[in-house]
N, C-alpha and C positions, 0 to 999 in steps of 0.2 A: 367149670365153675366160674360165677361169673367176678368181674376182678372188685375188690374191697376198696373204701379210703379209708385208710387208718386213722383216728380221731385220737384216740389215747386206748389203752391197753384193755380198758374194760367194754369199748362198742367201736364198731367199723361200719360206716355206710356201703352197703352194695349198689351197683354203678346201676339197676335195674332202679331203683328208687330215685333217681337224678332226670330231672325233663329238662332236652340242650335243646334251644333256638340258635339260630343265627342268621346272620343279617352281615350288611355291607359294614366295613368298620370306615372310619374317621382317619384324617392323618395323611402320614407320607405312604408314598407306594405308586405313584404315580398314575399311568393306564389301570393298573393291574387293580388299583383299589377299590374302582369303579366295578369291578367285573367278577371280583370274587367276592364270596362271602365268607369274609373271616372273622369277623366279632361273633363274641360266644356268650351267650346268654343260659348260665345256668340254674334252676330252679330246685329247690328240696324245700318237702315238706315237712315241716319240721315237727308242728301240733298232730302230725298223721303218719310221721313214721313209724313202723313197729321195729328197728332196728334202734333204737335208742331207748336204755332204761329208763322206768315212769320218774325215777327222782330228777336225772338229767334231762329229762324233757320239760321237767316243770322248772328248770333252773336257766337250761337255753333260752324257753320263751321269756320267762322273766328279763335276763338279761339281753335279749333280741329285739323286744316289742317293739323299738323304733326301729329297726329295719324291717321288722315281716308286713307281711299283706296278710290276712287270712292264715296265718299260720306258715302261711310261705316264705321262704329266704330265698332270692333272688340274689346273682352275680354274676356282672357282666366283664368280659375283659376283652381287652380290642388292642394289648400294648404291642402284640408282635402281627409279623405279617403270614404268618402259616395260622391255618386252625387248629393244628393240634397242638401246637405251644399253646396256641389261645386257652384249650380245651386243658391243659397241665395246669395253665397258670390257676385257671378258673375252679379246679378241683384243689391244688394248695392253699387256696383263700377259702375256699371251704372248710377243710378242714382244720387251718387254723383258728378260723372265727366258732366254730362249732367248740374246739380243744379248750380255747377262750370262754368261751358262753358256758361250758358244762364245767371247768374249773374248780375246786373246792372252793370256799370263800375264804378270805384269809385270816388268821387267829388272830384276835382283838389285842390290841397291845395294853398290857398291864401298865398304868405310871407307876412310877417308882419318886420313892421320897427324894429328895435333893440332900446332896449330903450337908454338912453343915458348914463344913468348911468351905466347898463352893457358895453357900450362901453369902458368909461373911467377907468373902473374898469381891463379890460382887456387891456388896454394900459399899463396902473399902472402896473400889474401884467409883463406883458412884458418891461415894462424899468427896475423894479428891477431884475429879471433872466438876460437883459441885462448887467448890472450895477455888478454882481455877476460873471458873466465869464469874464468881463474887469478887472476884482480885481483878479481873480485868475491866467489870462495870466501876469497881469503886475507881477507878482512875482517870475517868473524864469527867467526872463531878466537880 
């Protein structure tokens, strides 16, 4: 079976839906950086997956649209010097950003009246600062 990323409890990408590039990565590493290819370029299709519910699909692209191309989400990560850290890191940021993008949205905050006593208390407060710079101007006149 092939292995899952867990997103949240209602859809998991399988690793068969993920297209990896890689390429030379940037940075320290010396000889060695030159010569391997360790940056990892991950891609998922977001608008074309059939492993993600139609509600969460239309909620990820919404909240995605400035990262996709075409419906695609692209992530690259190049921070360590092995590829398959590369390749964990790049699959964690997937799945956070996806858990992010399909997220409920969050319940609208009701206001609430001001009670009255903090009103008056706040008036108070503002006549006396009032009351304090009219005592201070009348005194170089």
């Amino acid at each position: 079976m092939p292995e899952q990323i867990r997103v949240r409890d209602s859809f998991s990408v399988p690793e068969s839906e993920l297209a990896w590039r890689f390429s030379r990565a940037s940075g320290p590493g010396g000889q060695h950086v030159n010569t391997s290819a360790t940056a990892v370029e991950l891609s998922f299709d977001v608008a074309g997956s059939p492993s993600i519910p139609e509600t969460l699909r239309r909620r990820a692209l919404d909240r995605l649209a400035g990262r996709l191309v075409r419906g695609v989400l692209t992530i690259r990560a190049e921070e360590h010097r092995s590829q398959r850290r590369n390749r964990e890191a790049a699959k964690a940021r997937l799945a956070a950003l996806l858990a992010e993008a399909t997220a409920p949205p969050p319940k609208k905050r009701i206001p609430k009246k001001i009670p009255r006593a903090i009103n008056e208390r706040r008036l108070q407060d503002k006549r006396r600062r009032s009351e304090i710079k009219r005592q201070r101007a009348a005194r170089w006149y």
